[in-house]
N, C-alpha and C positions, 0 to 999 in steps of 0.2 A: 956178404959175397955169395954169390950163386953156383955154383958148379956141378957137371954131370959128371959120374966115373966113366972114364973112356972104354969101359968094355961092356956098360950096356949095349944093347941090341935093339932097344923100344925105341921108337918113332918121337921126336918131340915138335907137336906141330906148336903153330905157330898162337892158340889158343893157348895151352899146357904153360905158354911161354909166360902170357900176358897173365894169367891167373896167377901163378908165381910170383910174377915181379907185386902184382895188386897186393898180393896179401902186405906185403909190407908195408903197405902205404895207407897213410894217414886219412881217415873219412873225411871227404872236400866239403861237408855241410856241416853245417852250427846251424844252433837254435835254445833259446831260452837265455841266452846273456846278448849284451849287446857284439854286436856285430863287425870287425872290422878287417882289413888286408884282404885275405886272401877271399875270406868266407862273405868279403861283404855282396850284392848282387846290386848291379846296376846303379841305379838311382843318381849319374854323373845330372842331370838335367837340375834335379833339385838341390845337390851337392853344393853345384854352381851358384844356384841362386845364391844359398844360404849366404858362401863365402863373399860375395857382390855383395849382398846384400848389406852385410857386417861392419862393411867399409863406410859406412856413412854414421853417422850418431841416431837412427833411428832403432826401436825394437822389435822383434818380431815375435807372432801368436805363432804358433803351430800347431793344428786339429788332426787329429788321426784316430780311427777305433786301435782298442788295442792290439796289442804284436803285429801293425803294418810296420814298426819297424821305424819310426820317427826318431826313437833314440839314438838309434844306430845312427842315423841317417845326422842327427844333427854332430853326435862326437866324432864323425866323418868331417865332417866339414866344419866345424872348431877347429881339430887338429891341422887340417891345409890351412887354414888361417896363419900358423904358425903364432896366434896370439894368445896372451897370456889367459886362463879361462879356468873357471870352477863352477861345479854343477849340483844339487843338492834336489833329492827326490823328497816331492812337499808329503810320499803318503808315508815316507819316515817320522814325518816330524809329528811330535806330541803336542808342542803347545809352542809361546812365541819366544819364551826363553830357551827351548830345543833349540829354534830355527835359526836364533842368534848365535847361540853354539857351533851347530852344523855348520854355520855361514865362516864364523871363525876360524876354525878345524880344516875345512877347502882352502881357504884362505891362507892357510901356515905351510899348505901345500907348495903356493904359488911364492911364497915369499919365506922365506930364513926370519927365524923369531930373532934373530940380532939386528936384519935390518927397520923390522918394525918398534921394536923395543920403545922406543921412545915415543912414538904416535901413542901403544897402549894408555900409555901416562899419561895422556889426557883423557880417556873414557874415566866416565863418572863413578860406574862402579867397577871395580879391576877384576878381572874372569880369573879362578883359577888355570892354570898351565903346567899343563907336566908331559913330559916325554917318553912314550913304550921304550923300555932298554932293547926292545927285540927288533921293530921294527922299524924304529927312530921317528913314526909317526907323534903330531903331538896332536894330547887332548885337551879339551876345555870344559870350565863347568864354570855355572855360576852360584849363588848362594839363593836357593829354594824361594829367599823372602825380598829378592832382588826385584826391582819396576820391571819388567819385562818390557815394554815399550822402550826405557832407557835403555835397555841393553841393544834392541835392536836397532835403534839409532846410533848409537856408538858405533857397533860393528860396520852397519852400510856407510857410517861415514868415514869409516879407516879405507874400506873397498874405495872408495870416492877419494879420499886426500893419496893413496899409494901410486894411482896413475893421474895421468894429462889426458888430453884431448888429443893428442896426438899419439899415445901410446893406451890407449882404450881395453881395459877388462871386458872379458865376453862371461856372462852369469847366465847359467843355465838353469831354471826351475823348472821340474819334469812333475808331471803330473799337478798342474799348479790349481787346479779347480778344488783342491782340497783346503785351500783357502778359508776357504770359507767353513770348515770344518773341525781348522785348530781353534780359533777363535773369533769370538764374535768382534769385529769391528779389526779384523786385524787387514782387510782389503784397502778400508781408509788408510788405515797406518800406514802401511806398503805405499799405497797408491802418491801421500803426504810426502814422502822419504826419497822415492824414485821421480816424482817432475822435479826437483833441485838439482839432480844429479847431471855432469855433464861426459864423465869419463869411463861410464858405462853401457855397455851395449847390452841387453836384456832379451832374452829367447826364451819362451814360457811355454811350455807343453801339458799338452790338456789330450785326454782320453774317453774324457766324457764332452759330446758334440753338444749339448743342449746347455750344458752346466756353462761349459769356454764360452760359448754363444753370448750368453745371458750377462756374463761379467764382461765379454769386450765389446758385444753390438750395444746393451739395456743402456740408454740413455739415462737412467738413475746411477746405473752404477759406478764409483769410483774410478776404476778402468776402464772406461768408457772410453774405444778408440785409441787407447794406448798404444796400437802400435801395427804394423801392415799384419792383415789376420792370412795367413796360409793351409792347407787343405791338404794332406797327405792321402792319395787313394791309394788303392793295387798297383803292383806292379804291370806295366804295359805286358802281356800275357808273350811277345813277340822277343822281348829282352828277357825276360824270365827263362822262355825254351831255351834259346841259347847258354845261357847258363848253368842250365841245368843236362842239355845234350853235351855237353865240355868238358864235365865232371864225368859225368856218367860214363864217356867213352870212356876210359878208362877202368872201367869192370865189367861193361857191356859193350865192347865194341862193335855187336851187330846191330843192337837194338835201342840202342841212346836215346834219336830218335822217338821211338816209340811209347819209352818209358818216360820222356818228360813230357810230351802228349796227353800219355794216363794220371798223372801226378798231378797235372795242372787242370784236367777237367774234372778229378776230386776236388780236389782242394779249393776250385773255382779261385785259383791263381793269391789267395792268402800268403803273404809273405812268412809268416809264422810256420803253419803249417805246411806248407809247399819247404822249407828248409827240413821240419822233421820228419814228414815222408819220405823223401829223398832219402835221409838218414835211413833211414829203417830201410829204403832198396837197395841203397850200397852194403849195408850189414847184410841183407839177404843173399844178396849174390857173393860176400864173401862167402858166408857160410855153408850158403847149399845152391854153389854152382849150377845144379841140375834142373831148378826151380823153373817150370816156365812161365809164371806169372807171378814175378817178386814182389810187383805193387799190390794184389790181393792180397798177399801173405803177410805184407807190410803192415797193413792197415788192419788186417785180423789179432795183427799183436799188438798195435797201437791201444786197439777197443778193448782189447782183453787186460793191458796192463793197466787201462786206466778204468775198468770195470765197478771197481767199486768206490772211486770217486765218483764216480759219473752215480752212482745209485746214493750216494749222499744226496747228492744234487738234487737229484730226483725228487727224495723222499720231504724235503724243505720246500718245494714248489707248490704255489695256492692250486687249486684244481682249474683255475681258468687260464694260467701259464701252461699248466698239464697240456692243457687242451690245446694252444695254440702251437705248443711248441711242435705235438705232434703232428699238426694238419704243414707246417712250415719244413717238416723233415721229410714228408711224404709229398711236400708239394701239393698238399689239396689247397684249395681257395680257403680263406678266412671269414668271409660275408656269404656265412649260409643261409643266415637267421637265426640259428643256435644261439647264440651271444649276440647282445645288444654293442652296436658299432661303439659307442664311447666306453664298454667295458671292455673291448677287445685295444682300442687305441689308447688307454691308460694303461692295458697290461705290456703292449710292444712298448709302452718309452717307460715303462720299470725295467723292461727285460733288456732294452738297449742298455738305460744305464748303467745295468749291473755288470752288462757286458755277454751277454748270453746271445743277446742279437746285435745283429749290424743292418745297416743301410745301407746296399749298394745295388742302386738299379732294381730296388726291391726288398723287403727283406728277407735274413736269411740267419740263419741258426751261425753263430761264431764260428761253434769248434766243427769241423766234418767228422770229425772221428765220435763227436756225445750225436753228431746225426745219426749218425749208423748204428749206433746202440738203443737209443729211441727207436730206431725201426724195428730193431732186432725186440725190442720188449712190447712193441703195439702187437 
């Protein structure tokens, strides 16, 4: 609670006022965990589909560079579903008896180990099971010298016998192009396991554009067509101001405006970072009121905080990424003649996959805040 002593004499304008009540209040932006309620930003169009979408027995791809925010975007739209759903990030998994595991463990989530009990007794090889006294979570494990393929048919066939067709599990694999990664030939498997199934809805998320490409368009591959492929870009730049002028009044009520204008033509409208700058202008104007341009000041502590990962980074870079990246931070052209055109176009689709660069209408360095530091060291 607020209160003045009635025998001051100072003026309390209507600014002094609003400053006051802010400090109490909670920073209206997130960034770095998935996203949702209050913090989520727009994205009702795609929401929609997803949840449309869900309703039918088909599966869906979904491609997006990293931190546009696809994760969010899909546990947004699971949740309106109101249906039953478990989600498992394939760059956790180590091998296919992990995934079988992981797959399990979500699964004990969605279902009470008494009402499964009985189904376990039919898998071939029985998982260990035990229960955190702390947080009533359960864990699984299986035995080191267990078939790993049997285990992973047992478990997606519990997911499969638990529901109907009319009461449909929604399985979320995030970052799923790592597939190919845990083990060799385990795409077959998966691919084998999932056209049987009829009581599951399947959402696959990929972060590398080329890698997703290749396992659902490649006519060789196993997933070949497996399922409506979708495309996550930026945020429409028109939803995003709004968003971010909304929040903002509320510690800038003059300039709201102005400052999601400046945010958004750094950040070149990145969902990721457009949440953490913002962060950093609301912490600015908590702290130094006085500041007449919070957004430079923001982003001078952004580069500085992350100063010396960004010089890790650096120092691991082949000298002909060196080179591109600089000419891509300062916006010079690429095709000077310096670099031969197939040495410069193998090193952009290393540098996409890695995630250093994206594709949007060009390309363009990920982070704004490793651009600015690259400028600041050329």
């Amino acid at each position: 609670m607020i209160t003045f002593a009635p025998t001051t004499k100072k003026v309390v304008t209507k600014k002094v006022v609003t400053r006051i009540i802010t400090a109490h209040m909670e920073n209206p932006f997130k960034f770095g965990t998935i996203v949702e309620e209050e913090f989520f930003t727009d994205r009702v169009n795609e929401v929609a589909y997803i949840c449309q979408f869900v309703k039918s027995a088909n599966h869906l791809i979904l491609i997006s560079p990293r931190r546009f925010g696809k994760s969010s975007v899909v546990a947004k739209a699971v949740k309106q579903t109101g249906r039953q759903h478990l989600t498992v990030n394939m760059q956790q998994v180590t091998s296919v008896a992990d995934l079988a595991a992981k797959l399990l463990r979500e699964f004990f989530k969605v279902h009470p180990m008494e009402r499964i009990r009985h189904l376990i007794t039919h898998f071939r090889i029985i998982p260990t099971v035990s229960t955190n006294p702390v947080t009533g979570s359960m864990d699984v494990s299986f035995q080191p010298t267990a078939n790993a393929s049997i285990l992973l048919e047992d478990v997606m066939a519990l997911i499969e016998k638990a529901h109907t067709e009319e009461n449909r599990i929604i399985v979320v694999l995030d970052e799923f192009q790592e597939i190919r990664d845990i083990a060799t030939g385990l795409d077959r498997i998966l691919r084998a396991i999932m056209q049987a199934q009829k009581h599951i809805n399947y959402i696959l998320l990929g972060s590398q554009e080329s890698m997703m490409t290749d396992i659902f368009e490649n006519k060789k591959s196993p997933f070949y067509h497996f399922g409506e492929l979708m495309r996550l870009g930026k945020l429409p730049r028109d939803d995003f101001y709004q968003y971010l002028t909304e929040r903002l009044s509320k510690c800038f009520p003059d300039k709201s405006d102005q400052l999601a204008n400046q945010i958004l033509d750094y950040t070149n409208c990145h969902p990721y970072y457009s949440q953490q700058l913002a962060a950093n202008v609301w912490q600015t104007g908590m702290l130094q009121p006085a500041e007449s341009d919070p957004v430079s000041l923001a982003v001078t502590h952004i580069v500085t905080a992350h100063s010396l990962d960004y010089e890790r980074l650096w120092m691991n870079f082949k000298r002909t990424n060196k080179w591109i990246l600089q000419r891509l931070a300062t916006g010079r052209p690429l095709q000077t003649g310096e670099q031969r055109t197939s040495t410069i176009y193998s090193a952009l689709k290393r540098l996409q996959k890695e995630g250093y660069v994206i594709y949007s209408n060009g390309y363009e360095i990920e982070d704004p805040f490793f651009r600015k530091w690259i400028i600041e060291q050329s």
